[in-house]
Each structure stands twice: as C-alpha cells, then as structure tokens.
GUDRENVEX-870388 format. One record per residue (C-alpha): residue number from 1; residue in three letters; y, x, z. Coordinates in steps of 0.25 Angstrom, whole numbers. Example, Ala and Ser with C-alpha at 12.3 -4.5 7.8 and 13.67 -1.06 7.14 Angstrom:
<nodes>
+------+------+-------+-------+-------+
: resi : resn :     v :     u :     w :
+------+------+-------+-------+-------+
:    1 :  ALA :   -18 :    49 :    31 :
:    2 :  SER :    -4 :    55 :    29 :
+------+------+-------+-------+-------+
</nodes>
This chain:
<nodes>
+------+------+-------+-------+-------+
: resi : resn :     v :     u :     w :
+------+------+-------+-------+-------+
:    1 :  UNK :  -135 :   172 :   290 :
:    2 :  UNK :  -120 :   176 :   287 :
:    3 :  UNK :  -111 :   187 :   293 :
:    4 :  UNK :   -98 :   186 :   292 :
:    5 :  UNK :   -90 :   199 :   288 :
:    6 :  UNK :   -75 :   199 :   290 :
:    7 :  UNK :   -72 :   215 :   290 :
:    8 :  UNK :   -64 :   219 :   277 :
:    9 :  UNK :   -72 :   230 :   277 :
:   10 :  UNK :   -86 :   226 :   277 :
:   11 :  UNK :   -81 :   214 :   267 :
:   12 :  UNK :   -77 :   224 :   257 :
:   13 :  UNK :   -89 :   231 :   259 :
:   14 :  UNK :   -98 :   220 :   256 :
:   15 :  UNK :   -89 :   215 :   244 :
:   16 :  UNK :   -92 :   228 :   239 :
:   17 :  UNK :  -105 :   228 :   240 :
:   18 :  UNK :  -107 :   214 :   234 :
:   19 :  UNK :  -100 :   220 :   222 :
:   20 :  UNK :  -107 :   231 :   220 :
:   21 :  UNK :  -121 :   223 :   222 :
:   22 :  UNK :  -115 :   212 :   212 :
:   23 :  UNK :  -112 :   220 :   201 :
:   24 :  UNK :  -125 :   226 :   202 :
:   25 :  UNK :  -133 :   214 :   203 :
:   26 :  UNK :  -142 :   206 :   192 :
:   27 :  UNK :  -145 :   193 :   188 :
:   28 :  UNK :  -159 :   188 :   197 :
:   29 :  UNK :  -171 :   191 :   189 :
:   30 :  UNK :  -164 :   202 :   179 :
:   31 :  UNK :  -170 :   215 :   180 :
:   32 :  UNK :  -161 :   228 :   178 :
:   33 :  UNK :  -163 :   235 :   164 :
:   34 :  UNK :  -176 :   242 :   165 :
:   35 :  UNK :  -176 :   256 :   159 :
:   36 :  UNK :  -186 :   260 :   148 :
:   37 :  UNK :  -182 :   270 :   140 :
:   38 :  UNK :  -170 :   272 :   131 :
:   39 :  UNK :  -171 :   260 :   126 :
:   40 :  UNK :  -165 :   256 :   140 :
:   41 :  UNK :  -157 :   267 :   137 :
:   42 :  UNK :  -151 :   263 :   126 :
:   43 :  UNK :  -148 :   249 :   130 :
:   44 :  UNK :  -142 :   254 :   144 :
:   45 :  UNK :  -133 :   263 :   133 :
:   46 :  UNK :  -130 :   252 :   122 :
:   47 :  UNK :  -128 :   241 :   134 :
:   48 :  UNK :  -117 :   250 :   139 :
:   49 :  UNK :  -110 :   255 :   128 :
:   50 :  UNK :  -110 :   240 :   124 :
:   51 :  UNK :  -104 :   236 :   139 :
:   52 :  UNK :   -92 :   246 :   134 :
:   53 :  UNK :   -91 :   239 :   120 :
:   54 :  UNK :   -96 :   247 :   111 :
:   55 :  UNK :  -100 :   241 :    97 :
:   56 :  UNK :  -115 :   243 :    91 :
:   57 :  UNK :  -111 :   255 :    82 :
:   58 :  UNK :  -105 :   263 :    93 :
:   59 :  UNK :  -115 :   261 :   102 :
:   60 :  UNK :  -127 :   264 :    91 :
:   61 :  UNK :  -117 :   278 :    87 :
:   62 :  UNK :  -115 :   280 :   104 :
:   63 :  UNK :  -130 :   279 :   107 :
:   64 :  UNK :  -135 :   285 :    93 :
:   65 :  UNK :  -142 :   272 :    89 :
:   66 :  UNK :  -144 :   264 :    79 :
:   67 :  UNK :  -133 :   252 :    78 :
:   68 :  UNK :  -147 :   240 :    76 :
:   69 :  UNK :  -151 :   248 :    89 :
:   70 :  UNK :  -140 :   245 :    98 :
:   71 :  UNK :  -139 :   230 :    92 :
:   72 :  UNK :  -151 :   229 :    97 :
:   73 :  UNK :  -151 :   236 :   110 :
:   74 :  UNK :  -136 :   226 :   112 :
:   75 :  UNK :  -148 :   216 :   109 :
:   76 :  UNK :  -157 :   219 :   119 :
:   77 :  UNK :  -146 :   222 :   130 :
:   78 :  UNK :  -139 :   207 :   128 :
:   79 :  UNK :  -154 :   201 :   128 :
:   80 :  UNK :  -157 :   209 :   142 :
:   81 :  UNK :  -145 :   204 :   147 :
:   82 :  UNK :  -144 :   191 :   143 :
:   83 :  UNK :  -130 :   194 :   137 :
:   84 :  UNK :  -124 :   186 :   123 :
:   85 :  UNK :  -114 :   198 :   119 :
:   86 :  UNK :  -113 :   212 :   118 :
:   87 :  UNK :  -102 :   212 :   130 :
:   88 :  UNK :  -110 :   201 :   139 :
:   89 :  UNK :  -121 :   213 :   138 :
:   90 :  UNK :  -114 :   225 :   141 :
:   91 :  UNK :  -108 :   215 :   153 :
:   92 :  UNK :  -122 :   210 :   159 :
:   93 :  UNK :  -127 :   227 :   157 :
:   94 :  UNK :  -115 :   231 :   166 :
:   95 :  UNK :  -116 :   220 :   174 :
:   96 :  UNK :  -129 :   222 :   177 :
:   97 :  UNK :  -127 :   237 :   180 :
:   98 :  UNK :  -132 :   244 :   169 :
:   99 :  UNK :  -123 :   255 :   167 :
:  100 :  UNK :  -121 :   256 :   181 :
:  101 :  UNK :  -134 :   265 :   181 :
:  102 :  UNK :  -131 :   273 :   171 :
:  103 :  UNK :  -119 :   278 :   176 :
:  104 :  UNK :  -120 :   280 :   189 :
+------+------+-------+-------+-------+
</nodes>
C-alpha cells in the first residue's frame, strides 16, 4: 500500500517526524541502558562528560572519583557500545539518546 503526499505542509510534517523518530532510534536487538543503581549513574555521567571531551583526570576531579575508576567506567561504556575510541563512545551514547533523558 502507498499514499502519495504532495502538500508542503504535511511533507514537512512528516520529514519532521521521521527525524525525530531517527535520531531516537537503536540498532535491532540493542536494548536501551538499563539502570541499576549508581553504577548506571556513573557511567550515564562519565559517558557524558566524555561526549564533551573531557580527559580522565578531569572527569575523576568533576565526579569525585578515583581516575582507575573512570578508566574503567570509559572501559565498560565503549564495550556496551561497541565503540573503539573515547569519542566513537561519547558518539554511539548521544546517538543513542542517552543524555536526552537526562536533560529533558
């Protein structure tokens, strides 16, 4: 079935709309970030300070960690995401919406 749409108006609309559904939209089979706790917590933060490009130190003095911490949190962020580097990591988080959440 198709329907074509030639009012400005409702094509806008629905441009829109795909946008907004697209940049909300995950890979098939990846869950959302489940949250348990302020480990989640943590990572949510460390995953977001790291999308603005903050070093380890500054995010460990930011958060009040420990700097082996937040390595290791970076750790588990790019291994949940699937992301080789620190900036492929922060990309996939926002991509995927996760500081959307947080701030709205």
């Amino acid at each position: 079935m198709a329907l074509h749409i030639t009012s400005p108006v409702a094509v806008e609309a629905l441009r829109q709309y795909f946008e907004l559904l697209w940049q909300r939209a995950r890979p098939f089979g990846v869950a959302a970030p489940r949250s348990n706790g302020d480990r989640d917590r943590q990572r949510h933060e460390v995953a977001e300070l790291l999308n603005q490009g903050f070093k380890d130190e500054a995010i460990a003095r930011r958060l009040d960690l420990r700097p082996r911490t937040v390595r290791r949190r970076i750790s588990e962020i790019m291994a949940e995401l699937g992301a080789e580097t620190r900036f492929a990591a922060g990309t996939e988080a926002q991509r995927r919406g996760w500081f959307e959440a947080e701030s709205g």
